[in-house]
DRENLUM-632914 format. One record per atom (N, C-alpha, C, O): residue number from 1; residue in one letter; atom name; y negated, z negated, x. Coordinates in steps of 0.05 Angstrom, whole numbers. Layout:
 vexke torba koldo      y      z      x
   NUM     a    CA      Y      Z      X
...
***
This chain:
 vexke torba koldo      y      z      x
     1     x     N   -853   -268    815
     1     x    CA   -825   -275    809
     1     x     C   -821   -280    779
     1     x     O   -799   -283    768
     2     x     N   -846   -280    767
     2     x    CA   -841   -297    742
     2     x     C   -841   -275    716
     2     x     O   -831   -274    693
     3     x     N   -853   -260    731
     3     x    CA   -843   -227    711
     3     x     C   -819   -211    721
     3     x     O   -821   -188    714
     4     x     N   -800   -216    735
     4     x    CA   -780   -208    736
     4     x     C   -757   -231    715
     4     x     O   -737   -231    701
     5     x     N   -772   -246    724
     5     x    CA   -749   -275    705
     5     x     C   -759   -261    675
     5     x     O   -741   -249    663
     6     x     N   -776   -262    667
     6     x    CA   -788   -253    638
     6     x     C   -771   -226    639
     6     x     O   -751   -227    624
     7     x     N   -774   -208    649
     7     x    CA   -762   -176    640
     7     x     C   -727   -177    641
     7     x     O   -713   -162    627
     8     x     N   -715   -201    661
     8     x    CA   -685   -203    665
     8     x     C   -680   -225    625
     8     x     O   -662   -222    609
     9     x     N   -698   -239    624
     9     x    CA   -687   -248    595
     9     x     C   -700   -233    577
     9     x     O   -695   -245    556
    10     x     N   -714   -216    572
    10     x    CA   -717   -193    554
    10     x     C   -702   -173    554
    10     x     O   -700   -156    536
    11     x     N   -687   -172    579
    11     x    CA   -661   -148    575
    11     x     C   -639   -169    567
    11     x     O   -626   -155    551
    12     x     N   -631   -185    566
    12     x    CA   -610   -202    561
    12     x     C   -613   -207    531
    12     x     O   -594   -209    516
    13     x     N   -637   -209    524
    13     x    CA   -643   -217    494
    13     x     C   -630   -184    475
    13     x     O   -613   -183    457
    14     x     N   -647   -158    488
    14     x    CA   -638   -138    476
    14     x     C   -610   -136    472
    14     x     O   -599   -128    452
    15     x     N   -595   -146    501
    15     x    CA   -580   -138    500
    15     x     C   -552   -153    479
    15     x     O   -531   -143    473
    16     x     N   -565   -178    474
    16     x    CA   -555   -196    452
    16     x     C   -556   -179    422
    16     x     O   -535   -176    409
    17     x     N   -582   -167    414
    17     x    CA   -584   -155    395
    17     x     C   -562   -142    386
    17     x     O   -545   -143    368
    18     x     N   -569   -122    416
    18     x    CA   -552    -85    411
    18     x     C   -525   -104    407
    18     x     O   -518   -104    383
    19     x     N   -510   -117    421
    19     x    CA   -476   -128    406
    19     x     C   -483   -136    388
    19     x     O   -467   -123    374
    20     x     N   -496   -152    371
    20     x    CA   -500   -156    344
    20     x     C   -493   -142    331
    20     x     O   -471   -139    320
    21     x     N   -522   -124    331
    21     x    CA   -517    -96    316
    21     x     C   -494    -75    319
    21     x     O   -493    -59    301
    22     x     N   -475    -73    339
    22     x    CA   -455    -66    346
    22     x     C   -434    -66    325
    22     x     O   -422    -51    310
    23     x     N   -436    -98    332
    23     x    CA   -407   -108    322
    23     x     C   -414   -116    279
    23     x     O   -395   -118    263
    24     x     N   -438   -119    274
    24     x    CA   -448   -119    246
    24     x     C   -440    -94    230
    24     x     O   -430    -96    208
    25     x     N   -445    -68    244
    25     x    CA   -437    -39    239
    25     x     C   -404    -36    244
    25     x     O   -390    -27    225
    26     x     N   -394    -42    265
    26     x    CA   -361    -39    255
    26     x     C   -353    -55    238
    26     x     O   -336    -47    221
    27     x     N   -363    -79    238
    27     x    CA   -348   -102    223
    27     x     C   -360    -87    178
    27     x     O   -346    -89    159
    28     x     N   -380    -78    178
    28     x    CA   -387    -59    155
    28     x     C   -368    -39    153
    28     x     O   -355    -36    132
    29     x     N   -363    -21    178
    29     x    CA   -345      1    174
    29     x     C   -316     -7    163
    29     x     O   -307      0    141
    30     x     N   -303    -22    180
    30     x    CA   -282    -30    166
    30     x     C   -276    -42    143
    30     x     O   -255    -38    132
    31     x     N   -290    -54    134
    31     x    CA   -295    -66    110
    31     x     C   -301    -46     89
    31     x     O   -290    -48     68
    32     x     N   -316    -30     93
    32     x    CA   -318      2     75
    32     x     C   -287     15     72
    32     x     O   -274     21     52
    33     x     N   -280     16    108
    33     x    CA   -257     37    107
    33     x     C   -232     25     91
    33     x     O   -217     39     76
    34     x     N   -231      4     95
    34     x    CA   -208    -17     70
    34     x     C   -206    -14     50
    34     x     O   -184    -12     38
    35     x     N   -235    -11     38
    35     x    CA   -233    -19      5
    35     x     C   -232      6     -3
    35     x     O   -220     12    -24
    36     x     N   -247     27     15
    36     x    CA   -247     62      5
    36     x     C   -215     65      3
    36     x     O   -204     72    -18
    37     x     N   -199     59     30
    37     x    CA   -169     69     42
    37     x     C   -146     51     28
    37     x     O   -124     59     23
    38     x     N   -152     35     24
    38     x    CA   -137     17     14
    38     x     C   -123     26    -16
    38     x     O   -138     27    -35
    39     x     N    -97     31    -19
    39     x    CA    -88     43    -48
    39     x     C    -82     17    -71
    39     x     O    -74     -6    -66
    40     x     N    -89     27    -93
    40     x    CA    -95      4   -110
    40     x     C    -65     -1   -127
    40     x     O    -49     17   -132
    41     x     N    -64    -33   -136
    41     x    CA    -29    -35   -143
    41     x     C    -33    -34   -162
    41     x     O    -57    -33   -170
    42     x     N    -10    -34   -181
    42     x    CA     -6    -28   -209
    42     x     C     24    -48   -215
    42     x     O     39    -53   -195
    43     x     N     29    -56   -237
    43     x    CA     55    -69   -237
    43     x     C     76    -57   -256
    43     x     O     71    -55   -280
    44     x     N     98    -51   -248
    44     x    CA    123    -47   -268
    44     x     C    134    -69   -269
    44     x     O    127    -90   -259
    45     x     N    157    -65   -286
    45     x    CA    178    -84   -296
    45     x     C    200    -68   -284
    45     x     O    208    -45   -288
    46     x     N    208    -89   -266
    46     x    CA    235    -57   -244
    46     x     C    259    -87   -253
    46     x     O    255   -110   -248
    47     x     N    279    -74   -267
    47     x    CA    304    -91   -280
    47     x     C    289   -125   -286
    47     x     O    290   -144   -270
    48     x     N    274   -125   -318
    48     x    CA    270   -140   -317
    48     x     C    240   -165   -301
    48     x     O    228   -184   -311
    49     x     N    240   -157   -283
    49     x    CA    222   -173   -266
    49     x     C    196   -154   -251
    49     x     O    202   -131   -243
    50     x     N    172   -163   -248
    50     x    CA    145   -153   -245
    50     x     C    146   -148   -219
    50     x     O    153   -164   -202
    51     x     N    138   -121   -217
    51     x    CA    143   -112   -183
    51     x     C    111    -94   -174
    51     x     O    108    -72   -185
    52     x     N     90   -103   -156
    52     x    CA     68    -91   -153
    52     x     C     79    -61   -139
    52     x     O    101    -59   -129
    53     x     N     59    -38   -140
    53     x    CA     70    -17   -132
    53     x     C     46     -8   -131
    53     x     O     26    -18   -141
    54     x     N     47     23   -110
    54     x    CA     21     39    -95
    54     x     C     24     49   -132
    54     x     O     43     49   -148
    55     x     N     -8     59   -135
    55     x    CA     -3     73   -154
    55     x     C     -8     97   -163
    55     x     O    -18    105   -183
    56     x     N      9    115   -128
    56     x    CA     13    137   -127
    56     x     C     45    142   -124
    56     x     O     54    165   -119
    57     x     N     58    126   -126
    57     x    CA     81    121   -129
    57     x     C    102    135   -147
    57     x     O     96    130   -171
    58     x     N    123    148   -146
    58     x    CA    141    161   -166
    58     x     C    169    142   -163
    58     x     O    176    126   -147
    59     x     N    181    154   -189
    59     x    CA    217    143   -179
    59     x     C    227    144   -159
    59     x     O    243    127   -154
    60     x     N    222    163   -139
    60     x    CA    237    174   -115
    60     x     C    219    159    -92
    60     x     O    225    161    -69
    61     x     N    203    147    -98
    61     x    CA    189    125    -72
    61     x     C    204     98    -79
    61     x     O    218     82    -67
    62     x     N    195    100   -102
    62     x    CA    211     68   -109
    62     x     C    240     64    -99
    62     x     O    247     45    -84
    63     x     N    258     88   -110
    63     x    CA    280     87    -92
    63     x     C    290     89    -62
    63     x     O    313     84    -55
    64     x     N    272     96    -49
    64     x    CA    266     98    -20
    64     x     C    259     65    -12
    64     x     O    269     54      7
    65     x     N    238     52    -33
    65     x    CA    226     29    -20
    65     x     C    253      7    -27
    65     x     O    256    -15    -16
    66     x     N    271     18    -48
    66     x    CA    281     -1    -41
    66     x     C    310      6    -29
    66     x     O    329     -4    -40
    67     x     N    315     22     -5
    67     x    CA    331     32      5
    67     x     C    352     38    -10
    67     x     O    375     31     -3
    68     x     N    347     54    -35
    68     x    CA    370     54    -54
    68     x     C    379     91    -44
    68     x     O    397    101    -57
    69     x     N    370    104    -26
    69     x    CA    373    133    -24
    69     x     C    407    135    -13
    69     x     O    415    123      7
    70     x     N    421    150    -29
    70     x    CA    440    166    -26
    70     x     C    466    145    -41
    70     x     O    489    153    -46
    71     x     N    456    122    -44
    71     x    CA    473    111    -66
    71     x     C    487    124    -91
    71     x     O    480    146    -97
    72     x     N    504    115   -102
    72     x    CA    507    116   -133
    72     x     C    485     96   -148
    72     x     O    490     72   -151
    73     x     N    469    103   -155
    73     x    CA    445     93   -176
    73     x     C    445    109   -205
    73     x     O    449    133   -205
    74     x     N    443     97   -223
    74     x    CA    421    110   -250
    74     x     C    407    100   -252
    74     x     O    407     76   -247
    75     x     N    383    117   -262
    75     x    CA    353    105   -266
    75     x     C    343    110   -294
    75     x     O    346    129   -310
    76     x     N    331     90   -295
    76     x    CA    327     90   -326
    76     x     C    286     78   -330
    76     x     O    274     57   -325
    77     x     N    276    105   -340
    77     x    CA    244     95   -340
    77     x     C    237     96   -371
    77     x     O    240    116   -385
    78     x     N    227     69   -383
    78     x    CA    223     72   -401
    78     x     C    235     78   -424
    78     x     O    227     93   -442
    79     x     N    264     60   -421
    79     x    CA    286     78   -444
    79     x     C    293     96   -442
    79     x     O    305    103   -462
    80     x     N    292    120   -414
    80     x    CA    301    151   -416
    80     x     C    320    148   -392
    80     x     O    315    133   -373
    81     x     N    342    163   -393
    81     x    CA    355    180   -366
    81     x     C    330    188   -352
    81     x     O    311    197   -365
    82     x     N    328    184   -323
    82     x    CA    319    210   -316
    82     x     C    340    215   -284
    82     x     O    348    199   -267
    83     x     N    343    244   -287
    83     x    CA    373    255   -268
    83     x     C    352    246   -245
    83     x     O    329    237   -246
    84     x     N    370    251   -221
    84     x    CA    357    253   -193
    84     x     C    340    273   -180
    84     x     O    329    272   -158
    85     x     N    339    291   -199
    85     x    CA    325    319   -188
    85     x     C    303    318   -202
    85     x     O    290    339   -202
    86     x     N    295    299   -216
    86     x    CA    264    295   -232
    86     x     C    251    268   -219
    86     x     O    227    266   -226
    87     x     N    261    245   -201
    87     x    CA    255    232   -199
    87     x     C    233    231   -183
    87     x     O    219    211   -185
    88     x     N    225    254   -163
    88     x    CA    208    262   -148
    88     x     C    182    268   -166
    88     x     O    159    261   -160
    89     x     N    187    279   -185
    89     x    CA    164    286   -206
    89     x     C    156    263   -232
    89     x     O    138    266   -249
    90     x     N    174    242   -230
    90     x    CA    174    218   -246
    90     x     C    140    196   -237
    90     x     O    144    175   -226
    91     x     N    122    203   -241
    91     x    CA    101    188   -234
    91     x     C     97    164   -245
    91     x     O     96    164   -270
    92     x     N     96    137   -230
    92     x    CA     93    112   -248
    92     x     C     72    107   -256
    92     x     O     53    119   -248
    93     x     N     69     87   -275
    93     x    CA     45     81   -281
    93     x     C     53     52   -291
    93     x     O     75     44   -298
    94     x     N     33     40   -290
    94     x    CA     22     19   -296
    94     x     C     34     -1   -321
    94     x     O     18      1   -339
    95     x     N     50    -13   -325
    95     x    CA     74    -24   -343
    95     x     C    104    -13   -349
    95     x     O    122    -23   -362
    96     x     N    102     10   -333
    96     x    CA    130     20   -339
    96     x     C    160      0   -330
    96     x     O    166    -16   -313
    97     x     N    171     13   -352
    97     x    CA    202     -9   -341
    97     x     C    219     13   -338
    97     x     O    224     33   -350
    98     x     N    225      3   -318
    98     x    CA    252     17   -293
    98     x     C    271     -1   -295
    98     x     O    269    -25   -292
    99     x     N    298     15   -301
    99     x    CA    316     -4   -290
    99     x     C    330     16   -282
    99     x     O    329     40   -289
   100     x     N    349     -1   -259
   100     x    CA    358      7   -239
   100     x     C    392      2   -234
   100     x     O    401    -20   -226
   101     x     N    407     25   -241
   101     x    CA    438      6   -246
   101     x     C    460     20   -226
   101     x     O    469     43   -228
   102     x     N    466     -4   -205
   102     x    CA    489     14   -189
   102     x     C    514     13   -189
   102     x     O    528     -7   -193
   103     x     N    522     36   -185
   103     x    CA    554     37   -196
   103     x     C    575     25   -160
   103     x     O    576     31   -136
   104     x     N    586      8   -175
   104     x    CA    607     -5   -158
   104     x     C    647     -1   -161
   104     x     O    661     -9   -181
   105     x     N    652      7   -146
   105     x    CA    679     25   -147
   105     x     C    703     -4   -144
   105     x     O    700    -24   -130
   106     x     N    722      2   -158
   106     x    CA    742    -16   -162
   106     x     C    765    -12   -178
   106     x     O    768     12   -173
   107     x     N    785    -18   -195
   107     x    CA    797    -14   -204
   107     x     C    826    -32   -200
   107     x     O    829    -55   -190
   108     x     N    844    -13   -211
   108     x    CA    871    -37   -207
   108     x     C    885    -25   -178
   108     x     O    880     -3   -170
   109     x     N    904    -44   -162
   109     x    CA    910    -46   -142
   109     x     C    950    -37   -141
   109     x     O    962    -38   -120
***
């Protein structure tokens, strides 16, 4: 009886291991897949104030992230116009200043 008790906690022991090792190897994987997957921030100056950003990021995400699409906007990177049909190709980088100015309709009554 007493080598079945011995062989039932030597499979119990293995089997303590193998989840160890299991869960040591995912808990590595993810931790790899994060820091590999994970996109690194960069900061602009968006009107004024420090805004972290992917930094694969262009004008035309920024305006998306900040639900500014189909507005009246001008955008301004760095002291320049840039029209709406470049903003897709406008790549940010890392200190740029954006500002961002929306036109609001009004007049006399």
């Amino acid at each position: 009886m007493e080598g079945i008790n011995a062989d039932k906690e030597c499979l119990i022991l293995l089997h303590h291991l193998y989840c160890s090792i299991v869960l040591m190897l995912y808990c590595s994987n993810v931790l790899l897949f994060s820091f590999v997957c994970m996109p690194e921030k960069i900061k602009i100056i968006l009107n004024g104030e420090e805004m972290k950003i992917s930094t694969e990021w262009t004008l035309n995400d920024l305006v998306q992230e900040l639900k500014l699409v189909g507005r009246q906007i001008a955008v301004e990177l760095n002291g320049q116009i840039v029209s709406r049909d470049r903003w897709q190709l406008a790549a940010l980088v890392s200190r740029d200043r954006v500002e961002i100015v929306h036109f609001v309709g009004g007049g006399e009554e």
